[in-house]
VODRENNU-268519 format. One line per field, with one value per residue: residue in one letter; x, y, z of N, C-alpha, C in turn; residue number from 1. Coordinates in Angstrom, 2 decimals, always signed. Example, Ala and Ser with C-alpha at 12.3 -4.5 7.8 and 13.67 -1.06 7.14 Angstrom:
! residues 2
res <- (A, S) $
n_east <- (+13.19, +12.85) $
n_north <- (-5.69, -2.25) $
n_up <- (+7.80, +7.08) $
ca_east <- (+12.30, +13.67) $
ca_north <- (-4.50, -1.06) $
ca_up <- (+7.80, +7.14) $
c_east <- (+13.20, +12.90) $
c_north <- (-3.30, +0.03) $
c_up <- (+7.80, +7.87) $
n <- (1, 2) $
! end
This chain:
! residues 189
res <- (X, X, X, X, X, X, X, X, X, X, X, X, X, X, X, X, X, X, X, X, X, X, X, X, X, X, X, X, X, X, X, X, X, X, X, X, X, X, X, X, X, X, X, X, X, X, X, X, X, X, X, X, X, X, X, X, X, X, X, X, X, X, X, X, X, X, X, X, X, X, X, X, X, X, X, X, X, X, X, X, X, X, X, X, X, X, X, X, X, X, X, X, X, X, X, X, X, X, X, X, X, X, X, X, X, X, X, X, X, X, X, X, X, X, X, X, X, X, X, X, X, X, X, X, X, X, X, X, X, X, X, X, X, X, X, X, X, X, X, X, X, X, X, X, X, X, X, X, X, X, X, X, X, X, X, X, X, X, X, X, X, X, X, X, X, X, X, X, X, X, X, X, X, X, X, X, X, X, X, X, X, X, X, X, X, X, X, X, X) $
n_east <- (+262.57, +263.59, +265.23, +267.14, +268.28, +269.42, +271.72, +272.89, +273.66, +274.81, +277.48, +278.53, +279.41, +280.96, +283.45, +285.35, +286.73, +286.61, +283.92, +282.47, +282.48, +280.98, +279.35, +281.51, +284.57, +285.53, +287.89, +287.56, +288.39, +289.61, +290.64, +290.66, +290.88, +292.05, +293.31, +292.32, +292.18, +294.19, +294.86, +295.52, +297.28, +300.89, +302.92, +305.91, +307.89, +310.45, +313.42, +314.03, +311.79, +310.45, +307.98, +307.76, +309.23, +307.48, +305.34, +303.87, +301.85, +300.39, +298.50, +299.09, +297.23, +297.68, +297.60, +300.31, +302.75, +303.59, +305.83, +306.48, +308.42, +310.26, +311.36, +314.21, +316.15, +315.48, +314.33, +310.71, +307.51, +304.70, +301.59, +297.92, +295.27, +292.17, +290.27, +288.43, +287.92, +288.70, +291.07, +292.84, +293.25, +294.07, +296.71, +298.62, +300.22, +302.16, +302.79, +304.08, +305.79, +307.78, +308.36, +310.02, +311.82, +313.16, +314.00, +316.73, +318.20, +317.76, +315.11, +311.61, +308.78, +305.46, +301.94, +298.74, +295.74, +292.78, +289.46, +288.63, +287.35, +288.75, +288.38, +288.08, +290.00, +291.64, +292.95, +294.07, +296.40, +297.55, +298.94, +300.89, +303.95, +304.38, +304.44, +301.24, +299.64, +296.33, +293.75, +291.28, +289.23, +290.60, +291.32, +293.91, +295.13, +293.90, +295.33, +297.59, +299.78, +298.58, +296.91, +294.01, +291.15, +290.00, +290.94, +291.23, +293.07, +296.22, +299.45, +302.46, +305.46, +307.98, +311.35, +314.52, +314.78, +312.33, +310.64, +307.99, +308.17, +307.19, +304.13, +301.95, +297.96, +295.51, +295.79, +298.70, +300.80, +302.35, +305.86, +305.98, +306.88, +309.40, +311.39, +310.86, +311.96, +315.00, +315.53, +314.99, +317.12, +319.61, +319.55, +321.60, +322.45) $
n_north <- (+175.78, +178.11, +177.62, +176.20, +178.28, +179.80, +178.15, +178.06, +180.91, +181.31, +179.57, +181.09, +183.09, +182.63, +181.55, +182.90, +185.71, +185.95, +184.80, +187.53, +188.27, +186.53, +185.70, +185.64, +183.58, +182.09, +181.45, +179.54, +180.99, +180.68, +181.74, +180.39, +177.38, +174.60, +174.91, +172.29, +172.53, +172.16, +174.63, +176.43, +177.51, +177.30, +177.39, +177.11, +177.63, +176.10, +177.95, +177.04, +176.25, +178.69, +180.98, +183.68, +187.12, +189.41, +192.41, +194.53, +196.87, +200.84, +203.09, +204.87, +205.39, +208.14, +208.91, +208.76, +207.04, +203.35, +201.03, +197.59, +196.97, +199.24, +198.00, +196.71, +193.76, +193.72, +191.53, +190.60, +190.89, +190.51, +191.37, +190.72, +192.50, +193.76, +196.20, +195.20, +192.80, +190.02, +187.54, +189.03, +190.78, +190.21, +188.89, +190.71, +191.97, +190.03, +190.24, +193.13, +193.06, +190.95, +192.61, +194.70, +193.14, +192.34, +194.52, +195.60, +193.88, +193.56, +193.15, +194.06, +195.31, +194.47, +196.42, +195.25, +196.51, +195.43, +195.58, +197.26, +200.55, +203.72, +204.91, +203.22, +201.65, +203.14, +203.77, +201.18, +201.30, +203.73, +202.36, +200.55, +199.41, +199.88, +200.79, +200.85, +199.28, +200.86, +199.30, +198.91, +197.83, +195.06, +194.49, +194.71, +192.62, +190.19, +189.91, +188.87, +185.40, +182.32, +183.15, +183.10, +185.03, +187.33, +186.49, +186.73, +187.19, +187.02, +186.16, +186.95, +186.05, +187.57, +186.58, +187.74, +188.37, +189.23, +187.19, +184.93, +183.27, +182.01, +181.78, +182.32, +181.42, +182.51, +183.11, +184.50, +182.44, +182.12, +182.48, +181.63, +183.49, +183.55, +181.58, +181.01, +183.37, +183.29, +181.18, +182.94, +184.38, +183.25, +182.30, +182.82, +185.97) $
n_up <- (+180.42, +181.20, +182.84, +181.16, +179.84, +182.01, +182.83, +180.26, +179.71, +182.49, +181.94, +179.57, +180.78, +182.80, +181.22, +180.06, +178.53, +175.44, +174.80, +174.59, +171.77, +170.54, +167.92, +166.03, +164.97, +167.95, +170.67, +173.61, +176.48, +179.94, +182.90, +185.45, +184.96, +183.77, +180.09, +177.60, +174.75, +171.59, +170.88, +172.27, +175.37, +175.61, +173.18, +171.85, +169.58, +167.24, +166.35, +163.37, +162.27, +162.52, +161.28, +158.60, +158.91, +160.94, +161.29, +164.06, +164.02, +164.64, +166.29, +169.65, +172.62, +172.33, +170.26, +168.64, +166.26, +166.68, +166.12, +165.79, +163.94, +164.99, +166.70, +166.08, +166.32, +168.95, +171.39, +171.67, +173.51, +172.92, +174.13, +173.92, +174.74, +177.04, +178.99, +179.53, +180.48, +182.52, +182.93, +181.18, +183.13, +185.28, +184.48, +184.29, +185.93, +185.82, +184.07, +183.70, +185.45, +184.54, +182.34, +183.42, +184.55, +182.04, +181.04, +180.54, +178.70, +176.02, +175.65, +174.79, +175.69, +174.51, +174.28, +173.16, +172.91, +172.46, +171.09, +173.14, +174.88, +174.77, +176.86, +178.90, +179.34, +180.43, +182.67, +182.87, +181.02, +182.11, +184.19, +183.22, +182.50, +179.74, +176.48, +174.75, +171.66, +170.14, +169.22, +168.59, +167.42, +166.91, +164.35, +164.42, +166.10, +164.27, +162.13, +163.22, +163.04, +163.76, +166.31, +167.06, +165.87, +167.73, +170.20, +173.84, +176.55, +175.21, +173.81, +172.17, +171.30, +169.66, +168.14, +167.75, +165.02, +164.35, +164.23, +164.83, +167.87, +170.27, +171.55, +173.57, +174.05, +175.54, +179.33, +180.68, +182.73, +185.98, +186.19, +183.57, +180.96, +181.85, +181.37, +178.43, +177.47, +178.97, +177.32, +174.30, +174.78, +174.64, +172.40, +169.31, +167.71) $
ca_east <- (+263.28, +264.57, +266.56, +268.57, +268.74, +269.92, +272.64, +273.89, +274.13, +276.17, +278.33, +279.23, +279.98, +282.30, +284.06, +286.11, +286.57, +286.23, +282.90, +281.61, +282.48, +280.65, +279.25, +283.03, +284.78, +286.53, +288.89, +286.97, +289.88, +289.33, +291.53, +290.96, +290.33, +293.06, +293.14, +292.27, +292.59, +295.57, +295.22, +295.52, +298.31, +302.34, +303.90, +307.48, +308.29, +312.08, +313.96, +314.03, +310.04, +309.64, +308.32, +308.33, +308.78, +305.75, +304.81, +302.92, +302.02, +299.56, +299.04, +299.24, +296.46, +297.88, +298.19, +301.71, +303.03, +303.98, +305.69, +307.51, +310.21, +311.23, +312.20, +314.83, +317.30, +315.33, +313.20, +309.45, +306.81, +303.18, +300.33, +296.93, +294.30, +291.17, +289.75, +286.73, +288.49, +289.37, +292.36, +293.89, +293.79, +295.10, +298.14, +299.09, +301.19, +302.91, +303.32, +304.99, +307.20, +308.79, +308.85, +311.15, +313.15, +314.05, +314.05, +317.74, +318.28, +317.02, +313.19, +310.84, +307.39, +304.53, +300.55, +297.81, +294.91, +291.93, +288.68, +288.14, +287.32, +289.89, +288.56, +287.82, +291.40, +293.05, +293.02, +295.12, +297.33, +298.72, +299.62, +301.70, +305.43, +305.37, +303.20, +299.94, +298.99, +295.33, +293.61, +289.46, +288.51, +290.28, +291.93, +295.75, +295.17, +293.33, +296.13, +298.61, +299.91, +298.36, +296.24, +293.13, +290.99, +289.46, +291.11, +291.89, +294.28, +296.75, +300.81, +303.61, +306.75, +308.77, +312.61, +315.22, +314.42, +310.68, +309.28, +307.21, +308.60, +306.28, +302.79, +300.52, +296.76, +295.28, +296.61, +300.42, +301.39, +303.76, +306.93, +305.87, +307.96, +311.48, +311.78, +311.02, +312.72, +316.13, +315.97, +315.65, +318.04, +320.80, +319.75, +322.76, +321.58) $
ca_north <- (+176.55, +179.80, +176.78, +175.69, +179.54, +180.11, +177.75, +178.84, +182.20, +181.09, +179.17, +181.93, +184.18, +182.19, +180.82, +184.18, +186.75, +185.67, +184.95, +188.66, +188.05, +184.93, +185.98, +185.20, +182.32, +182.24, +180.47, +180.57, +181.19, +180.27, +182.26, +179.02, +176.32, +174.70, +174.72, +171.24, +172.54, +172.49, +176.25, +177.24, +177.06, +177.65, +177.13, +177.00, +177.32, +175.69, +178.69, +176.06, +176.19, +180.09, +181.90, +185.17, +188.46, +190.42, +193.54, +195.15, +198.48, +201.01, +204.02, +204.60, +205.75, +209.74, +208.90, +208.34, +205.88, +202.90, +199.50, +196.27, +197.36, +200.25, +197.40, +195.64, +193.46, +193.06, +190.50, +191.77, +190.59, +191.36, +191.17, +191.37, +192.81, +195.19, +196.33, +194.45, +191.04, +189.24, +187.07, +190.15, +192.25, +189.15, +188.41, +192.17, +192.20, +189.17, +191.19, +194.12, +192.53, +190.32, +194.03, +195.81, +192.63, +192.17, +196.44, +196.21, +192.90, +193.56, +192.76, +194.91, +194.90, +195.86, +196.39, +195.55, +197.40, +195.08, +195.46, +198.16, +201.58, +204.41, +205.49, +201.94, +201.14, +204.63, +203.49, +199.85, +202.25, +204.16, +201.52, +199.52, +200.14, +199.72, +201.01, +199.65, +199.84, +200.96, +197.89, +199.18, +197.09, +193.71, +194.37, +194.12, +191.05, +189.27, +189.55, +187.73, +184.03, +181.29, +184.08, +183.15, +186.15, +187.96, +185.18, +187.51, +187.56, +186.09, +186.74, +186.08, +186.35, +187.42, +186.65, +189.19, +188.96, +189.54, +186.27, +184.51, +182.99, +181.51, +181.75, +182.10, +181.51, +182.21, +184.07, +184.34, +181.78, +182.53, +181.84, +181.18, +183.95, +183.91, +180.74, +181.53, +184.70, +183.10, +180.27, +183.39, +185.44, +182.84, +181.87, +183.21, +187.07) $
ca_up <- (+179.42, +181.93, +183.63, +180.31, +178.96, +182.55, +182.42, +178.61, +179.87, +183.26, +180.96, +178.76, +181.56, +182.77, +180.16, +179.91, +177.42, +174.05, +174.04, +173.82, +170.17, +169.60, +166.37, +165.02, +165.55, +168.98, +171.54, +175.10, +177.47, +181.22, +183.87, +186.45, +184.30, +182.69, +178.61, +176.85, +173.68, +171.01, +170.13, +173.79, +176.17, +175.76, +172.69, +171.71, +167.81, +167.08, +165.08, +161.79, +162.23, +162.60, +159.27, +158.09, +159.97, +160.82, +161.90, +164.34, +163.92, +165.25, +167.56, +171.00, +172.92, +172.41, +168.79, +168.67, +165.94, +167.32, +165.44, +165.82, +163.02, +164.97, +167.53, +165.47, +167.23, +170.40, +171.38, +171.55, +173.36, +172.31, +174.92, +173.61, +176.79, +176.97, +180.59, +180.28, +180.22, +183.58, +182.71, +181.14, +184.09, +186.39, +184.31, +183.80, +186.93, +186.03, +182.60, +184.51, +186.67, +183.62, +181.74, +183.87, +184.89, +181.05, +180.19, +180.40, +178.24, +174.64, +175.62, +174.81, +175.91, +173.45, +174.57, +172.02, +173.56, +171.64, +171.34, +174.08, +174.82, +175.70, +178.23, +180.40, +179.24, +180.63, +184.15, +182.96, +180.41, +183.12, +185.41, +182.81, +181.86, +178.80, +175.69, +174.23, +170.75, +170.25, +168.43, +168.88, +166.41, +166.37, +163.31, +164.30, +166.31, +163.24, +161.39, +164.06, +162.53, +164.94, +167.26, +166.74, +166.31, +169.08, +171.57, +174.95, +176.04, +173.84, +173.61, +171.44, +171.09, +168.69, +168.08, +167.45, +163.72, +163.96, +163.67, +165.81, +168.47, +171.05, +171.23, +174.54, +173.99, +177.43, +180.49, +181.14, +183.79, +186.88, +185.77, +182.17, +180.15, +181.92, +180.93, +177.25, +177.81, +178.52, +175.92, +173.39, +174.95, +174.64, +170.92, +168.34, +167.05) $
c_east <- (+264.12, +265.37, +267.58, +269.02, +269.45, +271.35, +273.47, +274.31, +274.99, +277.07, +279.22, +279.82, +281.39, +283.45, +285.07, +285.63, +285.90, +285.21, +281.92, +281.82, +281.88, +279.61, +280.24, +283.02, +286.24, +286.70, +287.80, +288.18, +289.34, +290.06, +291.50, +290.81, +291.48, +292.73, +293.21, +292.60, +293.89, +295.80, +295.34, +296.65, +299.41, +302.46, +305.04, +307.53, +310.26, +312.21, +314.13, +312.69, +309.40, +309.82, +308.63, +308.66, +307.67, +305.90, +303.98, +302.61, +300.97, +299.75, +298.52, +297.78, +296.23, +298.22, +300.00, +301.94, +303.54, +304.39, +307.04, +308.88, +310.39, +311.89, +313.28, +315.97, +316.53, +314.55, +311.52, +307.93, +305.43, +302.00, +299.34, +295.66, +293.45, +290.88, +289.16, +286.89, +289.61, +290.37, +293.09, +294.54, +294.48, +296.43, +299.06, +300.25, +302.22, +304.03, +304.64, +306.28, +308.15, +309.30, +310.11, +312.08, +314.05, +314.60, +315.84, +318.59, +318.40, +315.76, +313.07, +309.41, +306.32, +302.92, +299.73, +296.59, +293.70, +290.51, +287.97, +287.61, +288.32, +289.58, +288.23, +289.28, +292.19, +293.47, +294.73, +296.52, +297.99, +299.64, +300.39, +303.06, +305.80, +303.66, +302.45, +299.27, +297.57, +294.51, +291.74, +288.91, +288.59, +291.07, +293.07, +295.59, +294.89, +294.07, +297.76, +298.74, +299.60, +298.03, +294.91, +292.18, +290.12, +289.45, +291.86, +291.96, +295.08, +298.21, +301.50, +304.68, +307.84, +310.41, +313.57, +314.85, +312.83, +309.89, +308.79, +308.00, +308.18, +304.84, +302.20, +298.75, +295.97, +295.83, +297.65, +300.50, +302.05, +305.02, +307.14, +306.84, +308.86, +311.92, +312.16, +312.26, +314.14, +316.54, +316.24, +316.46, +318.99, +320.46, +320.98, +321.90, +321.42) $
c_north <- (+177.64, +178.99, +176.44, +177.23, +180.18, +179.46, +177.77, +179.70, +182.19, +180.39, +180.03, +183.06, +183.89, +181.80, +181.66, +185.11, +186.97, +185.47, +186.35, +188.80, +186.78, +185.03, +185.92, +183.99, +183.07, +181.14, +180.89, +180.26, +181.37, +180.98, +181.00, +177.58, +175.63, +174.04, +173.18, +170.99, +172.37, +173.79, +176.80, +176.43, +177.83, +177.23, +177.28, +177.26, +177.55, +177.15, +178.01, +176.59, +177.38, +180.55, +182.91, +186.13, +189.07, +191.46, +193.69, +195.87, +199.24, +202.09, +203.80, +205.46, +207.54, +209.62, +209.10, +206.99, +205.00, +201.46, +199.23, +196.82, +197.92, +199.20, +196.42, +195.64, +193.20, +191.74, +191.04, +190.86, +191.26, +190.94, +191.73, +191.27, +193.68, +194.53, +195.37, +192.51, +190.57, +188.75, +187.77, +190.89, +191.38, +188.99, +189.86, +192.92, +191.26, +189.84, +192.55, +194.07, +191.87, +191.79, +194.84, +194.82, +192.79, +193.74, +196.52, +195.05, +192.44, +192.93, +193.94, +194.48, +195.85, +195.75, +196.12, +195.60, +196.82, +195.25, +196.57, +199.92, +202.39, +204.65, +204.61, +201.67, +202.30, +204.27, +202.33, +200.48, +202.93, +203.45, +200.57, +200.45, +200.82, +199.97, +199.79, +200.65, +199.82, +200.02, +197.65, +197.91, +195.60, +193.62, +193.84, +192.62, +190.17, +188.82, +188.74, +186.16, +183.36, +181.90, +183.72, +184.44, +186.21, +187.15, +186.34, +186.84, +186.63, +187.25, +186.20, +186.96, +186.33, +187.77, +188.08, +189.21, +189.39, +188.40, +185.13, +183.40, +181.49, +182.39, +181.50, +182.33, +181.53, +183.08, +183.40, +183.36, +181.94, +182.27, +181.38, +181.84, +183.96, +183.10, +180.86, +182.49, +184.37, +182.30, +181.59, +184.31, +184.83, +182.31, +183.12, +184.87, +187.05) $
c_up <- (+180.07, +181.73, +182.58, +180.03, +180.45, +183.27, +181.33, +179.41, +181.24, +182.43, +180.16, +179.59, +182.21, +182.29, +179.56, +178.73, +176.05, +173.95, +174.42, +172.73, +170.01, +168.39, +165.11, +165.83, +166.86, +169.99, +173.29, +175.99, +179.01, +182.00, +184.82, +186.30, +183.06, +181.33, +178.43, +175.70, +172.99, +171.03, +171.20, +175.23, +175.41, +174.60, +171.82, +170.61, +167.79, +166.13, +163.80, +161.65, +161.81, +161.41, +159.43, +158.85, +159.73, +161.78, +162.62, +164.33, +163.88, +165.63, +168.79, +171.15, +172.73, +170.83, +168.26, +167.78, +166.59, +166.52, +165.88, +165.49, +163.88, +166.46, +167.59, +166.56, +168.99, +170.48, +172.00, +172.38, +173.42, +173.26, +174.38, +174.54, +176.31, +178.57, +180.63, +180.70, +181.61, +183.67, +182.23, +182.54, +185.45, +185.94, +184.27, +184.89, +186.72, +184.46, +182.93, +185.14, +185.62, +182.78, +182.08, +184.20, +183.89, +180.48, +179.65, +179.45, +176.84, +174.82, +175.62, +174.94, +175.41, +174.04, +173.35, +172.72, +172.63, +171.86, +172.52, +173.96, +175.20, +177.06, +179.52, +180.48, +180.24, +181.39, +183.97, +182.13, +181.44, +184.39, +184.54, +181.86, +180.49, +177.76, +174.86, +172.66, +170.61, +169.00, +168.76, +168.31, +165.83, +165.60, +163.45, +164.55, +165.73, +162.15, +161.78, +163.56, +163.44, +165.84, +166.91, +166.94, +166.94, +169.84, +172.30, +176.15, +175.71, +173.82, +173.03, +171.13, +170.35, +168.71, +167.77, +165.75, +163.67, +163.63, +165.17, +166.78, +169.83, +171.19, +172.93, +174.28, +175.32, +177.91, +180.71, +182.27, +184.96, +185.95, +184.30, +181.11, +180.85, +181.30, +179.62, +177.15, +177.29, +177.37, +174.90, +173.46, +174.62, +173.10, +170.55, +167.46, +165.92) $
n <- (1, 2, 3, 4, 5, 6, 7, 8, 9, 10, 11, 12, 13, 14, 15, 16, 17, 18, 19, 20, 21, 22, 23, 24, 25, 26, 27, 28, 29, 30, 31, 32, 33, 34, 35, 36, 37, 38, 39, 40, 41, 42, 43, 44, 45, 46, 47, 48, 49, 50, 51, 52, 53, 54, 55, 56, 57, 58, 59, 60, 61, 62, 63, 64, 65, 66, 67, 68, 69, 70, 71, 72, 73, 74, 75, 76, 77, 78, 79, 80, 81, 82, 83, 84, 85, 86, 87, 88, 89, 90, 91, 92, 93, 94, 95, 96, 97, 98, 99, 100, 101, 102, 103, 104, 105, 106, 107, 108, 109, 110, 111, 112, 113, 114, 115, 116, 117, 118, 119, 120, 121, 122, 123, 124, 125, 126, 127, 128, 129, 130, 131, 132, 133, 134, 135, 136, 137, 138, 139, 140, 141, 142, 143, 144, 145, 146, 147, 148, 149, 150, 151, 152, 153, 154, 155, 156, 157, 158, 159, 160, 161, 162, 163, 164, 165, 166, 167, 168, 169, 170, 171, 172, 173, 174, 175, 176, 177, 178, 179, 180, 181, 182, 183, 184, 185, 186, 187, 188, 189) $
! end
């Protein structure tokens, strides 16, 4: 009996983030293990396809409002990370580096700070360009279209009107958003 309860519990350790919520329903997200699932991985949504606009909206770690709307006209993407989560804190350079390539472009790059504490987060907050809305509880991210909730980390991308764009379930890729990137830079505003 240890031997199976000590294989569950390696299992779940590895298996990434999401399952310190497994009392909800969640996505287990792998950092070295590539996704099988549908709901996990890259994907694309044609502009015909994409619905409504949505909001994100929130404050910053210094209480500072912080939303989507006030980023009309750019293109936005939304990373959702807490410290305690491995494949966050691996892709978060790859997050950075696409941040400041696009800064001068109409991208904007938004943080959703889920599930964590301030003060494990402060450390990853000051080392990233670009602000992070404070999201303790889960809530914002639960209300994301096609995010499953409390799947970390998890990004999407929304068009210059505000609607969903592309969808990462999982950790960012090398090379994964420019690509995106330019397809919606050269769509029609």
């Amino acid at each position: 009996m240890r031997a199976v309860m000590g294989v569950v519990g390696a299992a779940l350790l590895l298996s990434g983030c999401s399952q310190m919520y497994a009392a909800t329903p969640v996505v287990t997200i792998s950092a070295t293990t590539a996704a099988s699932a549908e709901s996990i991985g890259l994907t694309v949504i044609p502009p015909e396809e994409r619905q409504q606009t949505i909001v994100i909206a929130g404050a910053t770690a210094d209480g500072t409002a912080l939303s989507t709307a006030e980023m009309g006209g750019d293109i936005v993407v939304v990373n959702a990370w807490a410290s305690w989560c491995p494949p966050c804190i691996e892709e978060l350079p790859l997050l950075a580096s696409a941040a400041e390539a696009y800064a001068d472009q109409g991208v904007t790059f938004l943080g959703l700070n889920s599930m964590d504490d301030p003060i494990a987060s402060a450390s990853l907050l000051g080392s990233s360009p670009y602000r992070s809305i404070d999201d303790r509880d889960g809530a914002i991210i639960a209300t994301i279209p096609g995010v499953p909730p409390r799947s970390l980390p998890s990004t999407v991308i929304l068009d210059r009107q505000g609607r969903i764009a592309v969808r990462v379930i999982g950790p960012v890729k090398p090379g994964q958003l420019e690509g995106v990137l330019e397809t919606l830079l050269a769509e029609p505003a």
